[in-house]
ROGU-764959 format. One record per residue (C-alpha): y negated, z negated, x; residue number from 1. Coordinates in steps of 0.001 Angstrom, whole numbers, plus 500000, padded with zeros to 6 digits. Layout:
BEGIN
      c2      c3      c1   nr
       Y       Z       X  NUM
...
This chain:
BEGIN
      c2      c3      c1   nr
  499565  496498  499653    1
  497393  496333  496092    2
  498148  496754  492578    3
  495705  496341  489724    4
  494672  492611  490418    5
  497206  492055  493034    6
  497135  492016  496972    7
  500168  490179  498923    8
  500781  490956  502529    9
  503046  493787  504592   10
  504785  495557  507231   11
  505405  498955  506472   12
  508573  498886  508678   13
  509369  502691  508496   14
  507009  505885  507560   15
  507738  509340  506537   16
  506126  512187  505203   17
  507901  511524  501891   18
  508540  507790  501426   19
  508137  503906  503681   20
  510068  500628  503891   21
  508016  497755  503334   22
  508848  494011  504014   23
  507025  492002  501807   24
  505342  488658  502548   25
  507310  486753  499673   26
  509828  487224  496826   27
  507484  489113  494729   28
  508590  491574  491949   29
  506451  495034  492595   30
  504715  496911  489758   31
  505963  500418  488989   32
  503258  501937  491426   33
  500928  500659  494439   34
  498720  501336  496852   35
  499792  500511  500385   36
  497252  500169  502863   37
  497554  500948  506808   38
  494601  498451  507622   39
  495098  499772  511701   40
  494745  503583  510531   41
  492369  503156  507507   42
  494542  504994  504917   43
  495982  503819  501653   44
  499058  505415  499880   45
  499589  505718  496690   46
  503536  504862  496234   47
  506123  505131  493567   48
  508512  502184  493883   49
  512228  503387  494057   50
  514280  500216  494637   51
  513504  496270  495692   52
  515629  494136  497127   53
  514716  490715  497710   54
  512125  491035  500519   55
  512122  494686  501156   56
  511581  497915  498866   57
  511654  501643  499260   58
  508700  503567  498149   59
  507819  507131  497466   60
  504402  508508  498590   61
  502319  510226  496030   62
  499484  510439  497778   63
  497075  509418  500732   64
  493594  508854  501135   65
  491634  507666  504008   66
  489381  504871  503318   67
  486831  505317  505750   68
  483936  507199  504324   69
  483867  507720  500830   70
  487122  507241  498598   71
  488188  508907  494943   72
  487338  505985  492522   73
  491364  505027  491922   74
  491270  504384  495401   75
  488037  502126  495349   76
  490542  498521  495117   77
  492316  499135  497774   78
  489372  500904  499999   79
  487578  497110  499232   80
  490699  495309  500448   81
  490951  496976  503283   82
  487282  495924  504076   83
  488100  491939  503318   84
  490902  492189  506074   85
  488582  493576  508938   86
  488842  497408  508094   87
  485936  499441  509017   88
């Protein structure tokens, strides 16, 4: 997952058309919106976050965008941190 000037590590532990679960690596309060990025599948989606608790949040997708090949520049963050972890 990225936000403007911060990554921190995932599991998306459920997917929809319309929303995901994420456990978080830590504690860590989430911005408003992120992008969450399926390094195995080379997509990133843009996400609204609806609740947090400790460790886990609910999000709701706004958007997705595969990040092999070229990328819309809002995507361009998270299309680079998906390269530093091994995308590609």
């Amino acid at each position: 997952m990225s936000a403007p000037s911060v990554e921190m590590a995932c599991i998306i532990v459920d997917l929809s058309d319309g929303g995901m679960k994420l456990r978080l690596d830590r504690g860590t309060t989430l911005p408003p919106e992120v992008a969450v990025i399926d390094v195995a599948d080379g997509v990133a989606y843009s996400a609204v976050v609806v609740w947090q608790r400790r460790q886990e949040a609910g999000l709701r997708q706004t958007g997705a965008v595969s990040l092999r090949g070229l990328v819309p520049a809002r995507m361009a963050g998270a299309r680079d941190a998906w390269l530093r972890v091994g995308g590609g």
